[in-house]
LUMGUVO-503249 format. One record per residue: chain; x, y, z of N, C-alpha, C in turn. Coordinates in steps of 0.05 Angstrom, whole numbers. Example, Ala and Ser with C-alpha at 12.3 -4.5 7.8 and 13.67 -1.06 7.14 Angstrom:
2
 ch    n_x    n_y    n_z   ca_x   ca_y   ca_z    c_x    c_y    c_z
  A    264   -114    156    246    -90    156    264    -66    156
  A    257    -45    142    273    -21    143    258      1    157
// end
This chain:
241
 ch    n_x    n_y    n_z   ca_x   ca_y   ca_z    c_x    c_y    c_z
  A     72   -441   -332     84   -423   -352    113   -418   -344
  A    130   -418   -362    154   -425   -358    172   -383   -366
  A    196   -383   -351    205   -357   -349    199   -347   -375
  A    208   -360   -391    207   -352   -425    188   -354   -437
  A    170   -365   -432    138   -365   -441    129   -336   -434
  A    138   -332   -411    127   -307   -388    137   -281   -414
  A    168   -284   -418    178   -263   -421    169   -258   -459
  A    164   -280   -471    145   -279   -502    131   -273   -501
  A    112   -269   -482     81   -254   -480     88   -221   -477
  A    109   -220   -459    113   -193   -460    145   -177   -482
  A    151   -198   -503    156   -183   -524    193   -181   -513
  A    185   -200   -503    234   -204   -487    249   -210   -494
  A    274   -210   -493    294   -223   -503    313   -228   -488
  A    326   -244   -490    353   -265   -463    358   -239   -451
  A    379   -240   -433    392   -214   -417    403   -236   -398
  A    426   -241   -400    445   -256   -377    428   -283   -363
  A    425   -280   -342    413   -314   -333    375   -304   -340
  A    372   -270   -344    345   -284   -353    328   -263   -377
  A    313   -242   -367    296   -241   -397    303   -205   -383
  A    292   -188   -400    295   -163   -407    263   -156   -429
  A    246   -143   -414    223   -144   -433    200   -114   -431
  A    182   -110   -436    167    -84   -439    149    -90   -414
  A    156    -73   -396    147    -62   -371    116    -68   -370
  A     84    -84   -358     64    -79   -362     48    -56   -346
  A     63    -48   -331     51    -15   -304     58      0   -328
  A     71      4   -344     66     39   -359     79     25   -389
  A     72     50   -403     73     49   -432    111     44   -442
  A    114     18   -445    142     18   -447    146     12   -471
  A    164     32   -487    169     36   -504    207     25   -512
  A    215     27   -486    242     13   -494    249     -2   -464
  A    235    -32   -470    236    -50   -453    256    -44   -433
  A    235    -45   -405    265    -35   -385    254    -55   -364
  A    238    -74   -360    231    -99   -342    249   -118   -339
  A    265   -123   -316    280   -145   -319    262   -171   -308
  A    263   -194   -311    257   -217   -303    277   -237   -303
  A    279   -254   -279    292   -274   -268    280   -296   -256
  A    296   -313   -248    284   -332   -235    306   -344   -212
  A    306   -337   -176    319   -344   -159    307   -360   -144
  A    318   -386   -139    305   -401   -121    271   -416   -130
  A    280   -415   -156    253   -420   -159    225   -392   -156
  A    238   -377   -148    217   -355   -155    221   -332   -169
  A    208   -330   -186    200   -304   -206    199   -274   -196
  A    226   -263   -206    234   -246   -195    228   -219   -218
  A    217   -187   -207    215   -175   -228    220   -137   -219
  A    235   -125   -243    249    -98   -235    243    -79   -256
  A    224    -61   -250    226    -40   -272    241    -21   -266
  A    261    -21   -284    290     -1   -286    278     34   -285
  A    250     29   -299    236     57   -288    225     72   -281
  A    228     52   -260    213     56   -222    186     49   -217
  A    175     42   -234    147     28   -231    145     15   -210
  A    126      9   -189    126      1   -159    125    -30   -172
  A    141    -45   -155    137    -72   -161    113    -91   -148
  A     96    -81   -135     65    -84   -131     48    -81   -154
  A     53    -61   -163     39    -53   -195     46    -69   -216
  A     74    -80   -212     80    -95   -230     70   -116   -231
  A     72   -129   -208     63   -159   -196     30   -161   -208
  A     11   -141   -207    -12   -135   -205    -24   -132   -231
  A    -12   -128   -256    -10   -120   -272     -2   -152   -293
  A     23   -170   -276     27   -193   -295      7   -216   -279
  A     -3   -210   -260    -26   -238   -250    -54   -224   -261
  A    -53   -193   -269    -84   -198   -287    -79   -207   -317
  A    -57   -206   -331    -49   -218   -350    -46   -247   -345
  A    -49   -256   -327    -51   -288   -322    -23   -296   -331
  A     -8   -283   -324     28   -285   -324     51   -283   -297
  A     33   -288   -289     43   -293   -249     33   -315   -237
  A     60   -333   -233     49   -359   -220     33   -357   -193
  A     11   -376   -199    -15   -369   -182     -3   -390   -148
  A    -10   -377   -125    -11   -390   -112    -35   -423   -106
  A    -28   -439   -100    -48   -464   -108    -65   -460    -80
  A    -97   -460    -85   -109   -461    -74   -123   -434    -68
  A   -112   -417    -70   -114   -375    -73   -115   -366    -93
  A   -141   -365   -106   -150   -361   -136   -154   -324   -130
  A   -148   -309   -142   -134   -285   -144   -164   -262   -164
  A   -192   -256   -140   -210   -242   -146   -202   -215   -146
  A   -224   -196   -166   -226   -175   -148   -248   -161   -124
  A   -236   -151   -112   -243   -135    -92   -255   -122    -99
  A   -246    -95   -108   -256    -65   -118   -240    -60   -140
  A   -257    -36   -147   -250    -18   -166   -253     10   -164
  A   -229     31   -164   -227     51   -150   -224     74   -187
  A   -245     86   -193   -243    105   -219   -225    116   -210
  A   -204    132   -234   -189    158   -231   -195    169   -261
  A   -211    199   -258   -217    211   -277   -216    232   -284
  A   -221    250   -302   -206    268   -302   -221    288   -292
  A   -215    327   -303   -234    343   -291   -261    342   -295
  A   -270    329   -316   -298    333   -330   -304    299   -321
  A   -298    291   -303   -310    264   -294   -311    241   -309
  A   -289    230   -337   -287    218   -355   -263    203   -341
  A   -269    170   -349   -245    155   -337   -228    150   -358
  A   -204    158   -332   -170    148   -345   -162    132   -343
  A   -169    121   -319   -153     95   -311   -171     83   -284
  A   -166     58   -281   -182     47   -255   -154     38   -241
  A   -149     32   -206   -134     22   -194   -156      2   -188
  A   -149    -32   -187   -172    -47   -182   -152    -62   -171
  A   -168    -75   -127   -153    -86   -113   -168   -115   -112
  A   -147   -135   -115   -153   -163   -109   -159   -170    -78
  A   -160   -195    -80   -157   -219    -56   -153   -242    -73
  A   -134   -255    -52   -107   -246    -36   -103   -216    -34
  A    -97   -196    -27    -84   -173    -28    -70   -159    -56
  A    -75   -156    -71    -62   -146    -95    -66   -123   -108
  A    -51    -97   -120    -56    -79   -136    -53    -78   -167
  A    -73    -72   -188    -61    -62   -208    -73    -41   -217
  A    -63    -29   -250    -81    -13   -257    -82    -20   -287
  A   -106    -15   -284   -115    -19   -324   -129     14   -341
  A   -138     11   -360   -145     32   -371   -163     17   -388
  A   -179     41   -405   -198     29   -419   -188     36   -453
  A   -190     11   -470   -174      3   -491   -192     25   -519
  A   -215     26   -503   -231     39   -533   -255     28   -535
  A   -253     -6   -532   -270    -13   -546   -282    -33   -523
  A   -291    -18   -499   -302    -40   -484   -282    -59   -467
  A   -261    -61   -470   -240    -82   -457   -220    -56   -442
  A   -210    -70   -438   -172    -64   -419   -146    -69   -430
  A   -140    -42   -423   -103    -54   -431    -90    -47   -398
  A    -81    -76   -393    -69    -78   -370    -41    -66   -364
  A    -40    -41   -359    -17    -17   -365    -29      6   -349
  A      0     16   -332    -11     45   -322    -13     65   -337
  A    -38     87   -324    -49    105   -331    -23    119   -347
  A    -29    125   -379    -11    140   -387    -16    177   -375
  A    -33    191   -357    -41    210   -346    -60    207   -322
  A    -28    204   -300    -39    211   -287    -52    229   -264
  A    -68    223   -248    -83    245   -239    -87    241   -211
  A    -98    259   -189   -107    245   -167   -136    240   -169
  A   -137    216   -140   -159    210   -135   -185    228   -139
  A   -207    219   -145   -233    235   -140   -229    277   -156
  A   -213    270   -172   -204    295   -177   -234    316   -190
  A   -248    315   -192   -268    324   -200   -276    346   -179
  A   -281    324   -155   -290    335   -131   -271    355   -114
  A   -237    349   -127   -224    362   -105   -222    393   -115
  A   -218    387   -148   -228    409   -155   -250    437   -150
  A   -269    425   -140   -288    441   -122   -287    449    -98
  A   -276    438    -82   -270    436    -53   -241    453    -42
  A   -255    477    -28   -229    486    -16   -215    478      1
  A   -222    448     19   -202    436     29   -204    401     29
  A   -184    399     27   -180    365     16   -166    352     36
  A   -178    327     51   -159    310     56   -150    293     40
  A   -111    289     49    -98    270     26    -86    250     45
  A    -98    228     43    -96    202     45    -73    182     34
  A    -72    158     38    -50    140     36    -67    113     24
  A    -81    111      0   -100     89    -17   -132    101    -16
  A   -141     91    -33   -166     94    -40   -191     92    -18
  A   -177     61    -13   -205     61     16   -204     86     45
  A   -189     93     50   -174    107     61   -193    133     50
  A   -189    144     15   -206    164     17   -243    164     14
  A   -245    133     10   -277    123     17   -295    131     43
  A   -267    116     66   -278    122     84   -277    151     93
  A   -262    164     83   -280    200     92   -298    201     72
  A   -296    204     45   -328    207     36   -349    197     44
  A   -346    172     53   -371    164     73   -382    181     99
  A   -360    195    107   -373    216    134   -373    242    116
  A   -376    248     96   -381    278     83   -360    291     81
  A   -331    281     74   -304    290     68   -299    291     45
  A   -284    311     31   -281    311      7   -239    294      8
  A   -241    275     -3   -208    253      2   -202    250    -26
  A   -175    249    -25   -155    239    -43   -138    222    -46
  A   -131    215    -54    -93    196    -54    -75    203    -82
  A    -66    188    -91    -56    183   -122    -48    142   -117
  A    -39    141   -138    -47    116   -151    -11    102   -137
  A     -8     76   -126     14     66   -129     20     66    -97
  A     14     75    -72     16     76    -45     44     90    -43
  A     55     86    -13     68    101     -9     98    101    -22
  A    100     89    -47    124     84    -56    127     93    -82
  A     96    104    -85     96    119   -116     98    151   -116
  A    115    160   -144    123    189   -132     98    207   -134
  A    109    235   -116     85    252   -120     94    272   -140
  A     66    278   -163     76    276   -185     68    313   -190
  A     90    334   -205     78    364   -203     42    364   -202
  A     33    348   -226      5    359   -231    -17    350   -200
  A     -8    334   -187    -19    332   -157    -14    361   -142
  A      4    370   -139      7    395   -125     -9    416   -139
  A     -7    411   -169    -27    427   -188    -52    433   -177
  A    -56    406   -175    -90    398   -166    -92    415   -132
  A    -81    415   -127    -89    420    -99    -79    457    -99
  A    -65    470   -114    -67    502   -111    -89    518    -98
  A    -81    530    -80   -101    545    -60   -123    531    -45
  A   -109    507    -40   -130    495    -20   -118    494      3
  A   -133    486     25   -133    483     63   -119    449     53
  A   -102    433     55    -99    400     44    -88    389     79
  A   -106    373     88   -100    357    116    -87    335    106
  A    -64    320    115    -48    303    107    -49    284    131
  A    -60    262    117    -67    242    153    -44    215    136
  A    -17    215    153      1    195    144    -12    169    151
  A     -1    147    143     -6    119    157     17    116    174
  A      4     99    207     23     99    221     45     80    213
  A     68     83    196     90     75    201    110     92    183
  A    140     83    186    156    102    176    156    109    139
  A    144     89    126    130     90    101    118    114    102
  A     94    116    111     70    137    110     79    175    119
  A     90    151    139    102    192    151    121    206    125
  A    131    179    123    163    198     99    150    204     74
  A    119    194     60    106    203     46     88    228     51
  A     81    233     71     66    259     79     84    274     84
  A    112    268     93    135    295     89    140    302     62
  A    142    287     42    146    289     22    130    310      5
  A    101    306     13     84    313      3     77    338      4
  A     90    349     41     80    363     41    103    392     37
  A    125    379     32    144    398     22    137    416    -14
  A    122    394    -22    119    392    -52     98    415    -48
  A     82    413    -28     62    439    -25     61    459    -13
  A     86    460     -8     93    486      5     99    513    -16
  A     75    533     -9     74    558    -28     58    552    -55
  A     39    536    -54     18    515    -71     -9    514    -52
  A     -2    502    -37    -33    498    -13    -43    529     -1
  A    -56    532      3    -65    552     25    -58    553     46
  A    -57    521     63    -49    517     87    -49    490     89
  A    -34    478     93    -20    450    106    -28    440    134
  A    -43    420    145    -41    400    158    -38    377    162
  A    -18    377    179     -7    343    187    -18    327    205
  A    -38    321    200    -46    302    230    -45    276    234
  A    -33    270    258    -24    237    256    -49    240    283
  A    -61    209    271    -75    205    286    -73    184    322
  A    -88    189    346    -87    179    360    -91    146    357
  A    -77    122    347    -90    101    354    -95     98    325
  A    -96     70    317   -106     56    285    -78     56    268
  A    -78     37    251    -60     46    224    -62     57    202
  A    -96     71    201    -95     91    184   -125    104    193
  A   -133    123    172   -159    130    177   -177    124    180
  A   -184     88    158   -195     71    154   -203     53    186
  A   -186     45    202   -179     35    223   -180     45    242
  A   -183     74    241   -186    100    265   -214     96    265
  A   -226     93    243   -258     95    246   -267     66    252
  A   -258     54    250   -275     26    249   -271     26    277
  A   -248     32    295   -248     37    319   -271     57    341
  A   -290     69    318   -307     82    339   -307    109    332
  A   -282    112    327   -281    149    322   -295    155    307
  A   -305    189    305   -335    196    280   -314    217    273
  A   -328    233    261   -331    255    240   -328    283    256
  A   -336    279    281   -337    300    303   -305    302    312
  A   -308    284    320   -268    282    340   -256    290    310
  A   -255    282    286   -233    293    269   -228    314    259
  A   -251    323    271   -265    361    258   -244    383    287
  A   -253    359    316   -246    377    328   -208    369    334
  A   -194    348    323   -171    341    327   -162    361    308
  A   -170    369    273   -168    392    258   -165    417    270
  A   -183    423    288   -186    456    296   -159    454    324
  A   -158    439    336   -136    430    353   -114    435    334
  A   -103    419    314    -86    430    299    -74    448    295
  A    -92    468    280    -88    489    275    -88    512    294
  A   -102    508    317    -97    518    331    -69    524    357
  A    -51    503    346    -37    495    352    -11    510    323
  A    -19    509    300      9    524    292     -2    557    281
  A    -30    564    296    -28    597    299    -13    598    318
  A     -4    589    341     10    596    369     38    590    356
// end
């Protein structure tokens, strides 16, 4: 499929050496996707910040992303995001090879491959109930604490998607533990995050963990449910002093 084939599917028109067309991560209404082509590869920019993972994720489930040969592009999972009353908005669903997108449900049984026009955090049903939440950095991430009896969160888009008022919404008067991913990505998102909840949460924890590159990886390493309960009370015990 050729740049301009690419960019007629999504509704483009010329723009200098290449196309200008309607964004497929969110509802674009006044085409702001640029597309190019450098070096032979397919280059792509939403002017309105849409993560370009999402984007990528979004034109190879449209079967509009040149496929690598030999790396046929499954999915993995499928991670619901729904609303308070447990009704889905939107799914984030991860490939192999490694890939993100997000779709929604069209009405009628199918998908429109486009981000959630509302969205929401992870597992929001549950966080809603729960006076304290851990907030995580991806979905699996908040799997693996619900698998040890944790109530986890994220939002949709990793650490490069913004954090949005109605997330801080969601989390009003709760205890929220913030376990970054180890690298400078993750931390500068849990600062972020946790500025946004300051005078919102009940009480804020930061805990970076000993060892792993995320929670996911902390456990597969051995650690349980015990050490994180008591690395928590360590914590906190640590900013009563």
């Amino acid at each position: 499929m050729t740049l301009a084939e690419i960019a007629r599917h999504l509704r483009g028109r010329s723009s200098g050496a290449g196309y200008i067309a309607r964004c497929p991560a969110h509802d674009d209404k006044n085409p702001s996707l640029s597309l190019s082509l450098v070096n032979g590869k397919l280059l792509v920019h939403c002017h309105a910040g849409c993560d370009q993972g999402v984007i990528i994720g979004a034109l190879k489930a449209m079967g509009l992303w040149p496929r690598n040969e030999g790396m046929p592009r499954t999915i993995a999972a499928c991670y619901d995001y729904t609303d308070d009353a447990g009704r889905l908005l939107y799914q984030v669903v991860r490939t192999e090879p490694k890939g993100f997108f997000q779709r929604r449900p069209d009405g009628i049984g199918g998908w429109i491959h486009k981000k959630g026009e509302r969205q929401v955090l992870y597992r929001m049903a549950e966080v809603l109930k729960s006076p304290s939440v851990f907030v995580v950095e991806g979905e699996k991430d908040a799997e693996s604490l619900r698998d040890h009896g944790f109530v986890a969160t994220t939002n949709a888009g990793g650490a490069n998607a913004p954090w949005l008022p109605q997330y801080t919404e969601s989390l009003r008067g709760r205890e929220v533990i913030l376990i970054p991913d180890n690298d400078p990505p993750g931390r500068q998102r849990v600062l972020t995050i946790a500025r946004a909840l300051l005078g919102h949460a009940a009480r804020i924890i930061v805990l970076e963990l000993p060892g792993g590159k995320d929670i996911s990886d902390w456990i597969d390493l051995g650690h349980s449910e015990v050490e994180l309960v008591e690395l928590i009370e360590k914590g906190s015990k640590s900013d009563e002093t």
